[in-house]
N, C-alpha and C positions, 0 to 999 in steps of 0.2 A: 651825398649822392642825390643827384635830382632826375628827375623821369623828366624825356624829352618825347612829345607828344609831337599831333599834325606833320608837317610836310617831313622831317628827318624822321620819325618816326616810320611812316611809309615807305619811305627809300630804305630803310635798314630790312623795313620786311621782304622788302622786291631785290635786294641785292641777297639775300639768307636764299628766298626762293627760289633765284636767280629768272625774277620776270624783268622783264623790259617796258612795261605798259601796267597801268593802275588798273585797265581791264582786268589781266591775267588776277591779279591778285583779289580782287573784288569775288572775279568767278570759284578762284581756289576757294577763299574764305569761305562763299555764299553769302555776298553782300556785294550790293549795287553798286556801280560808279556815283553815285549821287551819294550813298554811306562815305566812299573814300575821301569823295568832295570835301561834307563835312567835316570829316576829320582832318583833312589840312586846313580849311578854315576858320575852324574855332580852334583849334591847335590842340584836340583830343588826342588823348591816350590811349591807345586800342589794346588795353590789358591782356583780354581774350585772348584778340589774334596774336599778340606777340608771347606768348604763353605757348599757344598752338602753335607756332612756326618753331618756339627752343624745342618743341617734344618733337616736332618732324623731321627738323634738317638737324638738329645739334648744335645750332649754332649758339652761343652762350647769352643767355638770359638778363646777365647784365649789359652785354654790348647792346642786346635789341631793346633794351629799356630804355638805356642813359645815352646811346652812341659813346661809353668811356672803355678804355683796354681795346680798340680796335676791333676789325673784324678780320679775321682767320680765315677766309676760304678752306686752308686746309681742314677747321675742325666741322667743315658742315658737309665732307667729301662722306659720302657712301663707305661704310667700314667701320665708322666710326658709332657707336652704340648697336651695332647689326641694324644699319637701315639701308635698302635698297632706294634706288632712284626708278620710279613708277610711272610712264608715261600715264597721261593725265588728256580724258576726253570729257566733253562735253553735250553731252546728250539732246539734241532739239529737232523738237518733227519728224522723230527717227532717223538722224542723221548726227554720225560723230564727228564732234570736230577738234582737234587738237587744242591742247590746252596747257601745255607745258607741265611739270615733270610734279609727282607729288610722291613725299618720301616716308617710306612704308618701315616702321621699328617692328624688326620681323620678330623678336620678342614679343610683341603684343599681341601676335598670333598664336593660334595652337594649332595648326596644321603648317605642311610645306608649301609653298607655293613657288611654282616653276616658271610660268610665263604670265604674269600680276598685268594688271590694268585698271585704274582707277576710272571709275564713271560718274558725274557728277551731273544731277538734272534737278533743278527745281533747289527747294531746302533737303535733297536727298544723295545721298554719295553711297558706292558701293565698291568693293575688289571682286574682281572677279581672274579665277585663274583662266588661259588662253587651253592649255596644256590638259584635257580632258578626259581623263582614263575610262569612268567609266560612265554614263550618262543615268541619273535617274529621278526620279520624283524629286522637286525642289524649284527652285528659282535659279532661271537662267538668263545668261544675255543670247536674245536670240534677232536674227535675221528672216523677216519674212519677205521676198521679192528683194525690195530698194529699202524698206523699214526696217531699224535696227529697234528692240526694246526690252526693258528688262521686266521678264514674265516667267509667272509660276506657271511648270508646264507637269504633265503626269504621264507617264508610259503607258499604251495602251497594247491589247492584242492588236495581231496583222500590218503590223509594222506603221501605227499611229501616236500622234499626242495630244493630249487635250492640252487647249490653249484659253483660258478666256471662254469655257465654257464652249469650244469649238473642237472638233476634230478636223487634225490635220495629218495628211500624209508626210509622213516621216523625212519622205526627199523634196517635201516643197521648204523645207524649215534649216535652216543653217545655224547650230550651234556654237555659238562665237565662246562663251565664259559660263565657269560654272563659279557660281558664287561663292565666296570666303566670309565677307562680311558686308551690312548696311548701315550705314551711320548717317544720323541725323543733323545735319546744318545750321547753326543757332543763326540768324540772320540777327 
């Protein structure tokens, strides 16, 4: 069995992914187009990510190593180890921007999550649930005006929240997600 590195490598992880563009994959990962670069031109291994990609989609660990036994669309479908398909944003200047789908092993939670959204800014990524029963002291993705961002906020008397050391009325502030999880980005 030989490990097949640089440019087939890549392509195995962006068709698992199902990205179209070495962006997409760079931004999922948390690693630049100029990381991706190198790795098609020295003909690297990308161990990590193809590690992280068998634990997200399902998709088999040897195919994304060697490119041997094919690749299965069907075993990287949603279903299959209880992993939902998570639309996937990108957090910049308070503005979200689509970022294609990242796949959530609801096993590795310990709560339910109803309507999931991955957010991804900087070397930092978070879930946050859409579906919001009850709102309280914590970390939220929240909406101020035109600015989206993800802030610890506190419930206050007379229908206020502290933000950032700010008091804010309650209806200037739109609560988008309330967090599940924060995970760290190895670049």
């Amino acid at each position: 069995m030989k490990f097949q590195g640089g440019e087939s490598a890549v392509q195995r992880l962006m068709q698992a992914y199902g990205f179209t563009m070495k962006k997409q994959l760079g931004d999922h990962l948390g690693a630049g187009t100029g990381t991706i670069s190198t790795w098609v031109k020295r003909d690297y291994f990308p161990g990590e990510a193809i590690v992280k990609c068998a634990l997200e989609t399902g998709a088999s660990l040897e195919w994304l190593a060697t490119g041997e036994n094919g690749y299965d669309a069907k075993s990287i479908s949603p279903g299959k180890k209880n992993i939902l398909s998570v639309p996937k944003k990108i957090l910049k200047k308070g503005i979200l921007e689509d970022c294609g789908t990242y796949f959530l092993d609801l096993d590795s939670i310990d709560r339910t999550v109803v309507d999931p959204i991955y957010i991804v800014k900087d070397e930092i990524s978070w879930l946050f649930d859409k579906k919001i029963e009850q709102v309280i002291d914590g970390t939220w993705l929240l909406k101020k005006g035109d600015v989206v961002e993800v802030s610890d906020m506190k419930i206050l008397p007379r229908d206020e929240l502290l933000i950032k050391d700010i008091v804010w009325p309650k209806d200037d502030i739109d609560i988008l997600g309330m967090l599940i999880f924060t995970q760290i980005n190895e670049t």
